[in-house]
N, C-alpha and C positions, 0 to 999 in steps of 0.2 A: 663583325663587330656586334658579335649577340650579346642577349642579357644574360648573364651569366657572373658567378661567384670568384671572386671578388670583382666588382664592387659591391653588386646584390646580392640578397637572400637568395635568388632562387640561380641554381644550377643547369647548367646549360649540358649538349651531349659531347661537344668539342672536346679531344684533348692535345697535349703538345706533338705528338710524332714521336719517330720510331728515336730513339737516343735525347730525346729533345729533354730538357731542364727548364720549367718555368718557375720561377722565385715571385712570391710577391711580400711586399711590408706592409701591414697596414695601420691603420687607429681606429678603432672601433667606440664604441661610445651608445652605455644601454642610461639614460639621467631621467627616466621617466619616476612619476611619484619621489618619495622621501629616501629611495633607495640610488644611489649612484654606482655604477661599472666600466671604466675604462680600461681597453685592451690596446695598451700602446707599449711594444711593436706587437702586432701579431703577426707572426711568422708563418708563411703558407709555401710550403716545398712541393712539386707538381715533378714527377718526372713520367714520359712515354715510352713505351713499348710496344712497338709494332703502333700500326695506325689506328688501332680501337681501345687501347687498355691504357691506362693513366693508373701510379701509384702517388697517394699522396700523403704529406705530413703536415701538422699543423700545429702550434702551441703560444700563447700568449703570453705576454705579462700584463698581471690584473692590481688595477690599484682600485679598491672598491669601500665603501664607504654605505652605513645603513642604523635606521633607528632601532635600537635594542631598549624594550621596556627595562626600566629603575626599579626598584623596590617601593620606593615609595610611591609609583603607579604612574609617572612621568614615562620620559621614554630620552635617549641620549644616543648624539652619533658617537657611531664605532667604528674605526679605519682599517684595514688589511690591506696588506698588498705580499705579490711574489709570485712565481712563476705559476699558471692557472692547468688547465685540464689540457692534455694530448687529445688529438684527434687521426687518427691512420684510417685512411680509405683506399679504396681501390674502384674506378671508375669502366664500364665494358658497356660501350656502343656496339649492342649486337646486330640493329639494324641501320644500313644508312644507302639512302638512294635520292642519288646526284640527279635525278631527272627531277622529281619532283621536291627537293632538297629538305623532302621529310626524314629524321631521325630520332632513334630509341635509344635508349642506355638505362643502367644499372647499377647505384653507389653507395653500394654496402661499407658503411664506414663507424668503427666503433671508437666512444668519447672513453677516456679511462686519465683516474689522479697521475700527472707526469712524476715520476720514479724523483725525491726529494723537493716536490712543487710544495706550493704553500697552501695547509689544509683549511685552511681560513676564507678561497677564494676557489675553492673545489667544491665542485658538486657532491663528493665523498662516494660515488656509486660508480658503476660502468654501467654505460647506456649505448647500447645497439640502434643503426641508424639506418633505414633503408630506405631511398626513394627512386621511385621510379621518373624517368625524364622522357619530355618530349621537345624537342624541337623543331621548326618549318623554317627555311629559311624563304625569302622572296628574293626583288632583285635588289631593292634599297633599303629594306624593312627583316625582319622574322619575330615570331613567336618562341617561346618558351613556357613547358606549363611542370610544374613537380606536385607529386605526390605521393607521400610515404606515410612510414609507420617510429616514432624513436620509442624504445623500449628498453624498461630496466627490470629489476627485482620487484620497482615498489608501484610499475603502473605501465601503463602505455598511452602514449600521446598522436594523435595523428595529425597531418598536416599537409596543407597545399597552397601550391603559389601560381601565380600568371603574370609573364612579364612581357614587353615589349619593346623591342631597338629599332631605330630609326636613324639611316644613314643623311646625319645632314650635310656634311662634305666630305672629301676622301679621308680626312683624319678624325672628324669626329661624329660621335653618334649619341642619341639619345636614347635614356633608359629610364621606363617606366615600371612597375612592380605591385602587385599587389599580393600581401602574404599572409596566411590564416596559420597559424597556431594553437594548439589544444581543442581541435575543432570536435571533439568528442565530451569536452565536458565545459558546459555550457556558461557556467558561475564562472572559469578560467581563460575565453577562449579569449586572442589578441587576435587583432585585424590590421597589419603595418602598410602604408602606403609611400613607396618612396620612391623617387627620382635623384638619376643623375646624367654624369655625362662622359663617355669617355674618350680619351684623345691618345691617338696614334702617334708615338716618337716616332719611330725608325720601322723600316720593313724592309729586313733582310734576305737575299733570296743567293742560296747558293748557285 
């Protein structure tokens, strides 16, 4: 029960196994300043291959809402909404050892307009995603830490994050987070602190 994407920002080295299929739904929600962005559902498809490589798909729907200046030097909300930005990655834990339950991976994943989404609620660009992962786990507790690069045509953004789960009984665990974006340009950078908590339905064991 690490920290790891979704529910948080930052990504962990774990993936499903070898034939495995992990589905997640989510709602997301960016309401900070005069701009508003809701991703409800966003769609997160995870599938495994062999025990190190994860393929994954991802695609929202955006109902988003922001001030656009008037002419007359006022400013007025503007609404959009409809299917938002593809995301396809691919995930490779190249190192993992179960003694000291340190592990690495790898998640080259590129954002690109979904084929008829809505250009209103698109970033309009394709942007290149690469962050590199570490994880520890302990006996009740681990760490997670990311750090990459997202890159397009018109810039490069860099970023990192550090999280922490904490096993408070057999179903549930607690998630801490702290995540720096645009750490390269200084007037832009965000600094997100979040928590939550997640709970175990079922565990299945062939």
């Amino acid at each position: 029960m690490t920290v790891g994407s979704p529910p948080m920002q930052t990504d962990d080295t774990e993936t499903p196994g070898p034939n495995n299929w992990e589905v997640n739904l989510l709602l997301d929600g960016d309401l900070a300043g005069s701009e508003r962005r809701i991703e409800a559902p966003l769609l997160d498809i995870n599938y495994g291959y062999g025990d190190a490589l994860q393929f994954k798909y991802e695609v929202p729907f955006v109902v988003a809402r922001k001030e656009e200046p008037t002419v007359g030097g006022g400013t007025m909300p503007v609404g959009a909404h409809g299917v938002g930005d593809s995301i396809f990655g691919v995930k490779y834990r190249f190192y993992d050892n179960n003694d000291s339950g340190l592990s690495f991976a790898v998640y080259p994943q590129v954002q690109f307009r979904t084929p008829g989404g809505a250009r209103r609620v698109s970033e309009g660009r394709t942007v290149l995603i690469f962050p590199v992962i570490m994880t520890r786990e302990f006996e009740h507790a681990s760490i997670t830490a990311n750090v990459g690069i997202e890159a397009s045509s018109l810039d490069r953004r860099y970023f990192a994050s550090f999280g922490v789960g904490r096993r408070l009984t057999e179903t549930v665990a607690f998630l801490d987070e702290i995540v720096g974006k645009d750490l390269n340009a200084a007037h832009a950078t965000l600094v997100l602190h979040n928590m939550g908590l997640r709970l175990k339905l079922t565990d299945t064991q062939e």
